[in-house]
Wavefront OBJ file of the C-alpha trace (Angstrom):
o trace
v 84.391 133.821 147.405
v 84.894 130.182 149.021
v 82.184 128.004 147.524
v 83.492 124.554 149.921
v 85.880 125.133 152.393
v 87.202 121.974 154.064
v 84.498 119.417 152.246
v 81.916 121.966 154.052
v 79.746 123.436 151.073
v 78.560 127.364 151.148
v 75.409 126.464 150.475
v 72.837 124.478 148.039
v 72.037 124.523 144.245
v 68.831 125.775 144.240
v 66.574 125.007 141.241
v 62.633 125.159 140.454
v 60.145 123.078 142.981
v 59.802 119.799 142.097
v 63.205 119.052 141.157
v 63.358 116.494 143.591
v 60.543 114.633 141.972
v 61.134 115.469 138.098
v 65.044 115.117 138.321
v 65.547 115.117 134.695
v 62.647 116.530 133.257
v 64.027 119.661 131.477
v 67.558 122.166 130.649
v 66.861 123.703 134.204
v 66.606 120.301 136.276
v 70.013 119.158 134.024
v 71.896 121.995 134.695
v 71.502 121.286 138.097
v 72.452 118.068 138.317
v 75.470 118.573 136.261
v 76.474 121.326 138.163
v 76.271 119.289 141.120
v 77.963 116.362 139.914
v 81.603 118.361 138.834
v 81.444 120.229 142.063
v 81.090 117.252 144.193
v 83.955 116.013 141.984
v 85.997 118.935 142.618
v 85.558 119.129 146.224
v 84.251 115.736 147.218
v 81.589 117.765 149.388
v 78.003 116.366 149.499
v 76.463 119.397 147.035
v 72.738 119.091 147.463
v 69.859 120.548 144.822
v 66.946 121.615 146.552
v 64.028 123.939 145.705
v 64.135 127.167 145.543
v 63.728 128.816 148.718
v 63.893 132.638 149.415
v 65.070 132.505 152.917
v 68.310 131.103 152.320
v 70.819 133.973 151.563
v 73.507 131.768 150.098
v 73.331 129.600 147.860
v 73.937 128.790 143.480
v 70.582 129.929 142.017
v 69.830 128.193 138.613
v 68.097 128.869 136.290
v 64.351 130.786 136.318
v 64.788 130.830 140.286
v 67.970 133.200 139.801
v 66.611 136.801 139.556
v 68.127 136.885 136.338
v 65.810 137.402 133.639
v 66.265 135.622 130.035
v 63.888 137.542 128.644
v 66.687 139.125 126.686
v 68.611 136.224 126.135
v 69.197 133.838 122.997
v 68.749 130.487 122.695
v 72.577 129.844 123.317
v 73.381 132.967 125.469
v 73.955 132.847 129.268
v 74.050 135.363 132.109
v 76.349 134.753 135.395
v 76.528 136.982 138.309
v 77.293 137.336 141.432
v 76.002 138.797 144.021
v 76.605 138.988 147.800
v 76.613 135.639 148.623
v 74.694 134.368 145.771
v 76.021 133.346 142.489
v 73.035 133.470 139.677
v 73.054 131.388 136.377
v 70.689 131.632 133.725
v 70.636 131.407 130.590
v 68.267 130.768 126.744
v 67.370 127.375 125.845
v 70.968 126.040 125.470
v 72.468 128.742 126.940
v 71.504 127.697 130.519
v 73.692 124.316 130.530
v 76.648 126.435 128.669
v 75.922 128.857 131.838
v 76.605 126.102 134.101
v 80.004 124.673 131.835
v 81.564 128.315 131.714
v 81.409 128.643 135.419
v 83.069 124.859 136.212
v 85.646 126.451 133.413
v 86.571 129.431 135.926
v 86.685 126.876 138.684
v 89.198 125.041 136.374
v 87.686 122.248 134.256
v 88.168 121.605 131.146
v 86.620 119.337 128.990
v 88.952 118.354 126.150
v 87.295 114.913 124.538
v 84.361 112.597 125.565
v 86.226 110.629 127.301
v 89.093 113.009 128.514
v 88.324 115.478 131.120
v 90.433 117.901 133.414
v 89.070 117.841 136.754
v 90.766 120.111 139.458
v 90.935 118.594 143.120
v 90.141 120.940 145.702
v 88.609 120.569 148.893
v 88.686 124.142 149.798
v 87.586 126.118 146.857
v 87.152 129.577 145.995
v 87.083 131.485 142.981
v 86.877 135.658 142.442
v 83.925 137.151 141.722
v 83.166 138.007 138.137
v 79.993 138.495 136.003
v 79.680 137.661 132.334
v 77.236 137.668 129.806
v 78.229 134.813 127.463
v 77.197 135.667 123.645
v 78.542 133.152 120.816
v 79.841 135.047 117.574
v 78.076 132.549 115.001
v 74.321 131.727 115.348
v 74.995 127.838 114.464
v 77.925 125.954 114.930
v 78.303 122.342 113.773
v 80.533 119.556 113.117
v 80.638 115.943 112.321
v 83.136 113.996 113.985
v 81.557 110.734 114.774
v 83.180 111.024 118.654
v 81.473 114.306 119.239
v 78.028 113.957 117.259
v 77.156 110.929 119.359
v 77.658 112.134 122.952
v 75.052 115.241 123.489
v 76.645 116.305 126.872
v 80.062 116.778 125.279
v 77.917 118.583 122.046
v 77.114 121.155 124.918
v 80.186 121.135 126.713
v 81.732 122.189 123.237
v 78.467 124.806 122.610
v 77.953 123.237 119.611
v 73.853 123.379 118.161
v 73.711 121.949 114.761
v 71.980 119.251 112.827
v 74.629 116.240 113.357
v 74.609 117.138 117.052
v 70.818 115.873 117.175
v 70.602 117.286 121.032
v 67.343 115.608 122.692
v 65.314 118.828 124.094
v 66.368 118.233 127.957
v 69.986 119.675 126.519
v 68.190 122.607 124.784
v 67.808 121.185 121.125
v 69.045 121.578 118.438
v 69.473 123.659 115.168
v 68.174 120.863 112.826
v 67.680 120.643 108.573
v 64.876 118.988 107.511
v 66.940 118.057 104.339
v 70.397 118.848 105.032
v 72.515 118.745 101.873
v 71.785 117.508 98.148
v 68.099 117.330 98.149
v 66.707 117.344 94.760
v 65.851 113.535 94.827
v 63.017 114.439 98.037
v 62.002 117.128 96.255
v 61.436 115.491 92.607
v 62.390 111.296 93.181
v 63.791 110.561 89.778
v 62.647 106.925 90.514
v 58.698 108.625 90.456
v 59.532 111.136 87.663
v 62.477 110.411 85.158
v 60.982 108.207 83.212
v 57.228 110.189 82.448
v 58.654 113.584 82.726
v 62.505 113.609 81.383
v 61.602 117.198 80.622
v 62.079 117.867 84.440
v 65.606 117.241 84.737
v 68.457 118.327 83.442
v 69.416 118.269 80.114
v 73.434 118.905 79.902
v 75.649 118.190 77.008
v 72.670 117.651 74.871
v 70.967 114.953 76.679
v 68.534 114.170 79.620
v 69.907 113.395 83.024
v 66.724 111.426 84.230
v 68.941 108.307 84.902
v 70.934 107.155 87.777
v 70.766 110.108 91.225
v 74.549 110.699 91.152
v 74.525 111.709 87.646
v 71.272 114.262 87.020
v 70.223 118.019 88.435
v 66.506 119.275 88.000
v 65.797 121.808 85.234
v 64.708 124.701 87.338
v 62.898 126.953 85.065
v 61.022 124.140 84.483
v 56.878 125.477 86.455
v 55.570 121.724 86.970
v 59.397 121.120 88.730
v 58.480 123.970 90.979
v 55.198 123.167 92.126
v 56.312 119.369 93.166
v 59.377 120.922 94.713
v 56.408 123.194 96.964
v 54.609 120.436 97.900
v 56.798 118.030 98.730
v 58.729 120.338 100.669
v 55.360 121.066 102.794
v 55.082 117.182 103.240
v 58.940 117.340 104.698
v 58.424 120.184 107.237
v 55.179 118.654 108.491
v 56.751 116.233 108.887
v 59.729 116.996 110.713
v 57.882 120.134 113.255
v 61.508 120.819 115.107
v 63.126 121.568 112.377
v 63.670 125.353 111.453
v 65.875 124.518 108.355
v 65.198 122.840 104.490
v 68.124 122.547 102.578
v 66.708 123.095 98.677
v 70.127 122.083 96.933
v 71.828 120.073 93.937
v 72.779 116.706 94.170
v 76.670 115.869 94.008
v 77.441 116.314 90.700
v 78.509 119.209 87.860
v 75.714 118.023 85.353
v 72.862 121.356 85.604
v 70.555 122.005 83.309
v 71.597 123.753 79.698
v 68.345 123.883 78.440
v 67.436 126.956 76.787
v 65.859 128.773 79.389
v 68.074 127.706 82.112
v 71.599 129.098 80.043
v 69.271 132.311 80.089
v 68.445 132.780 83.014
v 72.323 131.259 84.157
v 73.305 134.182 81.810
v 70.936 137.203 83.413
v 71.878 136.558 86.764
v 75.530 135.896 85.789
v 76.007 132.219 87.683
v 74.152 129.401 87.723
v 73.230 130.055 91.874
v 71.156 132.563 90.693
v 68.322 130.205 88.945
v 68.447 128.035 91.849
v 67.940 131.364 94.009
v 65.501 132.126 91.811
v 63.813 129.516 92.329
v 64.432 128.802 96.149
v 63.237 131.788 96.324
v 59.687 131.205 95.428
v 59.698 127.718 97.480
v 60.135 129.931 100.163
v 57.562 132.784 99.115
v 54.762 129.789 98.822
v 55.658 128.146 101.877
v 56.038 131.039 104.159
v 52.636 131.805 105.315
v 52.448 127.517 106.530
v 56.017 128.009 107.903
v 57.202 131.452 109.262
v 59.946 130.225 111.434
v 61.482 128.116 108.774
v 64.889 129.077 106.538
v 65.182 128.141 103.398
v 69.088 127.449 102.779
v 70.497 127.118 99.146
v 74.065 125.127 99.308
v 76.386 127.669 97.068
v 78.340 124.705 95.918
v 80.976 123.493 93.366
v 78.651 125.645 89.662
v 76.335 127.430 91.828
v 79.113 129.007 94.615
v 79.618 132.480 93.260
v 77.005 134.973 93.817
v 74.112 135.960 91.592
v 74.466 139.371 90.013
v 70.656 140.155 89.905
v 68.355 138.132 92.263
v 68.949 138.594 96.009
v 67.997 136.192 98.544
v 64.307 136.787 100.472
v 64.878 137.611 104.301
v 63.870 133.303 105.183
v 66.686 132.230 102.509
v 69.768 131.574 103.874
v 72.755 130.877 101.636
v 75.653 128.419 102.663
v 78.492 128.660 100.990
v 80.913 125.807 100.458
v 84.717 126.177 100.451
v 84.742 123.829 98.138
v 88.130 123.995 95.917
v 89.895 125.641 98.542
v 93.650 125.874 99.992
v 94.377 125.170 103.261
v 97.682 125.963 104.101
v 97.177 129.231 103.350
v 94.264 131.908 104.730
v 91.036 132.061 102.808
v 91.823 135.929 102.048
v 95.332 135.808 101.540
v 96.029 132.401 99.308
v 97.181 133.173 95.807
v 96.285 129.766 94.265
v 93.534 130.526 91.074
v 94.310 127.085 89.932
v 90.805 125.703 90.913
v 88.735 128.611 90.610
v 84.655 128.255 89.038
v 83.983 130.058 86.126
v 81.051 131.963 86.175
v 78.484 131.501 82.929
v 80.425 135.052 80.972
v 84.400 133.504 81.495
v 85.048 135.487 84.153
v 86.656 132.921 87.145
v 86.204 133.252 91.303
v 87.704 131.550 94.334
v 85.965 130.550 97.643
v 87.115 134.440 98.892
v 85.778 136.553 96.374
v 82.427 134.322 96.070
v 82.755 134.960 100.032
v 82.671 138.336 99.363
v 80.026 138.622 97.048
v 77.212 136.631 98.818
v 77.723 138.648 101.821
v 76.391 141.922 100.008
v 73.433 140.403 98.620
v 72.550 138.095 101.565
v 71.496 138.824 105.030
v 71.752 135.285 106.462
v 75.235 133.758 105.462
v 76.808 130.104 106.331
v 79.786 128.339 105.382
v 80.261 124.886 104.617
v 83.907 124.415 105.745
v 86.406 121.115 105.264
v 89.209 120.092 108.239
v 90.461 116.796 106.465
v 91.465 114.844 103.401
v 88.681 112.821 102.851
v 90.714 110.608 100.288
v 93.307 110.329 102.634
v 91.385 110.668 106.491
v 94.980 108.758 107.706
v 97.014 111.653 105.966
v 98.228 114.431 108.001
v 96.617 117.263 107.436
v 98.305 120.725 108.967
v 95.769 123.222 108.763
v 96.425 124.237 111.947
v 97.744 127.261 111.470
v 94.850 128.982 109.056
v 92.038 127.388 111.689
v 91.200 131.041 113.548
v 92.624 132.912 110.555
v 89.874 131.721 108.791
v 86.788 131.796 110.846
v 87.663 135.333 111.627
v 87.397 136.090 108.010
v 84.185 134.111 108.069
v 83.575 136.616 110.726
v 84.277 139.930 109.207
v 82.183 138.916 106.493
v 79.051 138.403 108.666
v 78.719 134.724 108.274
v 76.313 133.741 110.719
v 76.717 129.955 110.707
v 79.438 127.519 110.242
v 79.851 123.388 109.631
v 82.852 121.574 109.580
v 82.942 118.552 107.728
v 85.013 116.831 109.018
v 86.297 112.672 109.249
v 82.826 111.443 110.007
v 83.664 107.585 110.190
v 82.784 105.750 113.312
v 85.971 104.797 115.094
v 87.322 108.352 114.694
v 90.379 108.952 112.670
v 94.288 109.156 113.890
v 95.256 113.092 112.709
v 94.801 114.294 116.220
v 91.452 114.954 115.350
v 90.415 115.458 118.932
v 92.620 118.033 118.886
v 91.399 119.629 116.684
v 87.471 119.268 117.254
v 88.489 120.663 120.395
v 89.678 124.165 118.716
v 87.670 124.452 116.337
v 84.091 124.343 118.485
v 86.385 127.054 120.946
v 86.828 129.065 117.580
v 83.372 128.488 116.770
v 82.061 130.161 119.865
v 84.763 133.196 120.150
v 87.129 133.325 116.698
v 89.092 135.655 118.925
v 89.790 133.119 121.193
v 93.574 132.639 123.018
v 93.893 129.656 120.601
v 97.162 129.290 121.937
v 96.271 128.556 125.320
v 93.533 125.778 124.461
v 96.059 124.100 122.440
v 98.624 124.366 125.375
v 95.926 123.343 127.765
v 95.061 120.207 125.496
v 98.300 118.854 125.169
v 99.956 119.177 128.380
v 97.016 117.235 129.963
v 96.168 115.085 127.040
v 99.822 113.994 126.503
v 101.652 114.335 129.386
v 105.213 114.693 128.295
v 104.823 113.537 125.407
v 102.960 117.118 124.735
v 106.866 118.531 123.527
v 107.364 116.216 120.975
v 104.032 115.925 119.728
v 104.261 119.529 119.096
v 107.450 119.678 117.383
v 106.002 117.059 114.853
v 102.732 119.246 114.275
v 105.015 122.197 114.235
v 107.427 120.655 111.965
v 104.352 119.565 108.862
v 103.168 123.345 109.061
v 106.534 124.334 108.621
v 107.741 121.948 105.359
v 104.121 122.738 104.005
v 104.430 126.535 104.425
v 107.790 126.252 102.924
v 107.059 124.463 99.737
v 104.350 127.001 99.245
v 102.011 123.891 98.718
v 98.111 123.933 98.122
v 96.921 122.018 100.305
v 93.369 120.673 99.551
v 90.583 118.063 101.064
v 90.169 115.764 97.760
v 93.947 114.992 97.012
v 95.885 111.217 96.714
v 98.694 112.520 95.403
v 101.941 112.199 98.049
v 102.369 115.783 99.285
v 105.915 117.876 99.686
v 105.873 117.539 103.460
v 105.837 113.860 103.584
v 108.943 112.765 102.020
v 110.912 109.840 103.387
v 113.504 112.213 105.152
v 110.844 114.090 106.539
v 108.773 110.864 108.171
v 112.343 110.150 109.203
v 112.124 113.020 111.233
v 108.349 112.798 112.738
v 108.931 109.499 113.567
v 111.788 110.242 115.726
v 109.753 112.497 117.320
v 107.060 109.799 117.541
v 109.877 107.483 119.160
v 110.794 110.279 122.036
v 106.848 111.093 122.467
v 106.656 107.151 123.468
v 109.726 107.035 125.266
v 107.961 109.813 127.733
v 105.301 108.590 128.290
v 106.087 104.732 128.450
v 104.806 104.450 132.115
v 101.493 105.583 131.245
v 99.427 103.629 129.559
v 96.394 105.850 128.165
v 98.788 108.524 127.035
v 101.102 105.534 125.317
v 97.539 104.662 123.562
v 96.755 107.977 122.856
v 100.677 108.533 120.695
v 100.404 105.456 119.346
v 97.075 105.740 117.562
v 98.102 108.991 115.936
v 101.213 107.337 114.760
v 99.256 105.687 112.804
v 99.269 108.795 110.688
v 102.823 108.779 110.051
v 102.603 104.133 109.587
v 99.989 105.094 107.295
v 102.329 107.614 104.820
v 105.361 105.244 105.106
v 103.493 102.319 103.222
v 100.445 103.945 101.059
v 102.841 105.178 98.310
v 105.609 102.617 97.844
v 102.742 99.897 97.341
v 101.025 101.903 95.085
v 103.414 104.105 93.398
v 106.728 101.559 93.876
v 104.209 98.699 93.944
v 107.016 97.941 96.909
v 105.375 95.861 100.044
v 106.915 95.856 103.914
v 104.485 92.907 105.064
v 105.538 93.062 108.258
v 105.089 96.791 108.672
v 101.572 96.084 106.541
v 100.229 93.791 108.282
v 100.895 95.348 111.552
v 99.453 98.716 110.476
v 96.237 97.047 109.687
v 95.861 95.042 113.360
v 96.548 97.962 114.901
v 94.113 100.150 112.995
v 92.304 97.211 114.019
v 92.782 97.111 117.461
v 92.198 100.832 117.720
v 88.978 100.746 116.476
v 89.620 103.186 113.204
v 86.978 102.218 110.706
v 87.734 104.040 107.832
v 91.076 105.582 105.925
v 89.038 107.074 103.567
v 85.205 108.395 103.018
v 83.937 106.059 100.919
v 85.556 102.451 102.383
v 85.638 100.775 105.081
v 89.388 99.894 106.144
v 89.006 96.253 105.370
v 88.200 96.865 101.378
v 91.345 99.248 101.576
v 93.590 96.663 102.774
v 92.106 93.835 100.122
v 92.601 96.917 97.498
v 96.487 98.006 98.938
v 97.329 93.997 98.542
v 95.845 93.796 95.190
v 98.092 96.962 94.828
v 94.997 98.756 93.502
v 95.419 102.552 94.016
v 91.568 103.451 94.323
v 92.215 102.767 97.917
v 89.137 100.120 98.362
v 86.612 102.788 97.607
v 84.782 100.671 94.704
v 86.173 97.187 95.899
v 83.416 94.626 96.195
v 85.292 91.220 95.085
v 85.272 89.590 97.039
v 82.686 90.450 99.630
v 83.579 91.335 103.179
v 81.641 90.451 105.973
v 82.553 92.460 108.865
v 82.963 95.451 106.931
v 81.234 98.293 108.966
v 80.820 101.538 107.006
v 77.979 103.320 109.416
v 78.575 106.411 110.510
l 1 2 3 4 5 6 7 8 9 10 11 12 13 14 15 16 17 18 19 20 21 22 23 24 25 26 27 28 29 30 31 32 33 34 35 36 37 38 39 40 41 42 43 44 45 46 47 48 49 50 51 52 53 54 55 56 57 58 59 60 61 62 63 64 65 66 67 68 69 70 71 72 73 74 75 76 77 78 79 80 81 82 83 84 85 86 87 88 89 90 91 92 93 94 95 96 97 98 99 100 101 102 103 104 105 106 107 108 109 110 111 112 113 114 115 116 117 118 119 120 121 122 123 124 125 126 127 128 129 130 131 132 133 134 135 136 137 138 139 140 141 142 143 144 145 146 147 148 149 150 151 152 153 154 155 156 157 158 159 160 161 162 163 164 165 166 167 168 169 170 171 172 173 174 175 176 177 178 179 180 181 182 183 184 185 186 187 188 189 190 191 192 193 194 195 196 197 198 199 200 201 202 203 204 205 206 207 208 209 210 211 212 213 214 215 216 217 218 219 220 221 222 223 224 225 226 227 228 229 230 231 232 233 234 235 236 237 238 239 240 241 242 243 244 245 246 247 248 249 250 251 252 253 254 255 256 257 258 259 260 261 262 263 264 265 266 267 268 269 270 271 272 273 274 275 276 277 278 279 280 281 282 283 284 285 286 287 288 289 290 291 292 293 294 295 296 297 298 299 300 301 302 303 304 305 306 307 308 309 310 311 312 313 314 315 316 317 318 319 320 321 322 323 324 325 326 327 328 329 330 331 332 333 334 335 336 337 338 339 340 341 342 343 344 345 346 347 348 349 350 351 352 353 354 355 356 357 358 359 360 361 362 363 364 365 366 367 368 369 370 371 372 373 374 375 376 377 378 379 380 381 382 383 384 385 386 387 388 389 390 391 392 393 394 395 396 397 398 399 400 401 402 403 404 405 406 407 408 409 410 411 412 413 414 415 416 417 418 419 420 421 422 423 424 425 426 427 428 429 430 431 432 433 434 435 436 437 438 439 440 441 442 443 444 445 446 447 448 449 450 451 452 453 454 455 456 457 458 459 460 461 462 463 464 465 466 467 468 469 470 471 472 473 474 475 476 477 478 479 480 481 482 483 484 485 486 487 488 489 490 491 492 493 494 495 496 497 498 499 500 501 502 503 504 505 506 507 508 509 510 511 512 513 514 515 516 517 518 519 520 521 522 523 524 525 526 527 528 529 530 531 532 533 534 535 536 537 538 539 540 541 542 543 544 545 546 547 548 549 550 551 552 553 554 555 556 557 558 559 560 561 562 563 564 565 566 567 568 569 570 571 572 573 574 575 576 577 578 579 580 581 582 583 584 585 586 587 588 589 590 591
């Protein structure tokens, strides 16, 4: 079918009345308009939107004037089809505007970063007729790059819906926690509580831990706990009315409750998860009747990640598991590392997999919590590249219905060819069975240029020294790592050298090398000043202007890259996290 031939257009974009007049008002009126927009770029035609009119036989029909009916779509589903001269696009709340994405994908775009997109030229321009109903495998899909949460039109260029994507309503919404993660201080505020009632928190290793946040857990067989859990809870969903999710979970820490009737009820359900189910679980039975929409998630997490033996979750519980602990060179269901596995209240020890396992057959709504750096090292290369759609197809086959990656939040982004990989993963995300190979082709021939060969080679090249010295490779590790030794950074930054030498002519894809060099800059200095205690200055100080100059914020979760340089000339090996002498005034840790 020719859609423009010769800068002439087929026909309008026809959309609800009143688009003229309401341009933006809602997903329909967007989709529109960004359908226009790319198609006009494609073809430099004049595209028009107009309202629907039933006399015209040809023509892109969007939305609720397409024939299609959504009755029977999902929130993030879509329906295209064509038919005659007509191509129909419709779609559920999100679903519309990922509608509207898939189709400019057919005609050729591709939308690898925020500020990075593949736009065909063609001012005739057909495409062959297909219909497809467009169904994601995993209900919620979220990550937390700082790049992608902040810009909601690449959020839904990527299909991604979850709480750090904070999608106004015009782009559908989207899946948001009222409480996301570590709760227990909105539920029961030590700062209100600790000191009057010590009896509500935890005692461990024989004492109350009513003190400091970081350090204390609630006791959670505890009846007066549970009731102020209810109704502040109620207070949080009021609240927050868009919200369909309340995270009830620990706070950061290993220190739950051994008080007598905790340990027995930790016992009877053999794991500590199962008093917090236990208890979620009435939260949830209480609140229910206020708030039927609403799930109530428990975060399976460091003591409470493998399954309860006896209490299973109610139908609005959902559980998300954490891969806390985990390798990841090697696939979740194939790695034979035990080294860092819980052990469960009887002596009996589990890895993410089997606790994987066992939550799926006693829980009907399942999400992981998954990890794609080092967050002591967010500068360290990180080659999990390889165990990326291994692993969410596992996540598959075991029903999991959501999925987060955590992944180098910091403002500034990070220089691990993280684009690259926030670009696979939200592809996995929507279809595990993806052709991963072809997006990462795709990426890197138009993201690097030339310098796409080398680049590979060096990715290629850390799977391959990882894989081969059968290393674990885990998110919370400062230790120098078997693929980084100084013949080997010999090696990448030859490759480096060539992937510059390609693309010296071109300046954004120069920029684009040379920031994740900084990967390999970072490796050659971190351990001979801390380990050696042996300084480069020049090489030091020219890392840090450039880290500097490329806007990179953080090298590591918890400081901000100007504490980490104070700390690496002090030749401190805490890596700034806890440096505060002296003070630093343009030190920007947001977000």
């Amino acid at each position: 079918m020719i859609l423009c031939e010769n800068r002439v257009p087929f026909g309008p974009i026809f959309c609800k009345p009143g688009i003229q007049e309401k341009y933006f008002e809602d997903i329909e009126m967007l989709a529109a308009a960004e359908l226009r927009h790319y198609l006009a770029r494609i073809t430099t035609a004049p595209f028009h939107t107009v309202d629907y009119d039933p006399a015209e036989p040809a023509g892109i029909y969007i939305g609720s004037v397409s024939g299609l009916s959504a009755d029977d779509l999902g929130d993030d589903d879509f329906r295209i089809v064509f038919d005659g001269g007509k191509i129909r696009i419709n779609g559920g709340k999100r679903g519309l505007l990922y509608g509207v994405y898939e189709f400019l994908e057919r005609l050729g775009c591709r939308f690898f970063t925020p500020t990075c997109e593949k736009i065909p030229l063609c001012p005739t321009l057909s495409v062959e007729p297909f219909s497809v109903d467009g169904k994601p495998v995993f209900e919620y899909r979220e990550m937390d790059y700082a790049d992608v949460t902040r810009n909601p039109y690449y959020c839904t260029k990527m299909r991604l819906n979850g709480h750090y994507q904070d999608l106004p309503e015009e782009f559908g919404g989207s899946i948001s926690y009222a409480t996301h993660a570590h709760s227990f201080q909105r539920l029961v505020p030590v700062e209100e509580y600790g000191q009057s009632h010590p009896e509500y928190f935890s005692l461990f290793k024989g004492k109350r831990q009513n003190g400091e946040k970081d350090y204390w857990q609630l006791c959670l067989t505890n009846p007066d706990v549970l009731k102020i859990a209810i109704e502040n809870a109620r207070k949080i969903l009021r609240e927050n009315p868009d919200c369909k999710i309340i995270s009830i979970s620990q706070n950061d820490n290993l220190n739950h409750c051994q008080c007598e009737a905790c340990l027995k009820a930790d016992s009877e359900e053999g794991s500590p998860a199962g008093t917090l189910l236990r208890f979620v679980n009435a939260m949830a039975e209480a609140l229910e009747d206020e708030f039927p929409d609403v799930l109530f998630d428990i975060l399976a997490y460091h003591y409470t990640r493998p399954a309860s033996h006896l209490t299973q979750a109610r139908k609005n519980v959902c559980i998300r598991i954490c891969a806390s602990s985990t390798c990841y060179t090697h696939p979740y269901d194939t790695c034979p590392d035990r080294s860092r596995a819980v052990v469960h209240p009887d002596g009996t020890k589990t890895v993410f997999f089997d606790d994987l396992v066992a939550w799926s057959k006693v829980c009907d709504r399942l999400y992981v919590w998954d990890y794609t750096s080092n967050f002591q090292h967010y500068a360290l290369p990180f080659p999990n590249w390889r165990v990326l759609q291994k692993n969410l197809l596992t996540l598959e086959k075991y029903h999991v219905k959501g999925v987060f990656e955590e992944a180098n939040r910091a403002k500034g982004g990070g220089v691990d060819f993280n684009e690259r990989r926030g670009y696979l993963l939200s592809k996995l995300l929507w279809d595990p069975h993806c052709d991963i190979e072809k997006h990462r082709r795709e990426f890197m021939e138009y993201v690097y240029g030339p310098a796409a060969e080398p680049l590979d080679r060096y990715l290629n090249l850390l799977c391959d020294y990882n894989e081969a010295a059968d290393n674990h490779m885990y998110i919370q590790q400062r230790e120098c790592p078997p693929y980084l030794t100084e013949d080997h950074i010999a090696e990448y930054n030859a490759l480096f050298d060539e992937a510059e030498r390609l693309v010296c002519g071109d300046g954004l894809r120069l920029a684009r090398v040379q920031r994740n060099r900084l990967s390999v800059r970072f490796c050659e200095l971190y351990w001979k000043i801390t380990v050696d205690h042996v300084y480069d200055s020049e090489k030091l100080h020219s890392f840090f202007d450039d880290l500097h100059e490329f806007g990179i914020l953080k090298l590591d979760e918890w400081a901000c890259y100007q504490k980490t340089y104070r700390a690496l000339l002090d030749g401190r090996t805490d890596g700034g996290r806890w440096y505060t002498e002296p003070p630093v005034s343009d030190c920007n840790e947001t977000f």
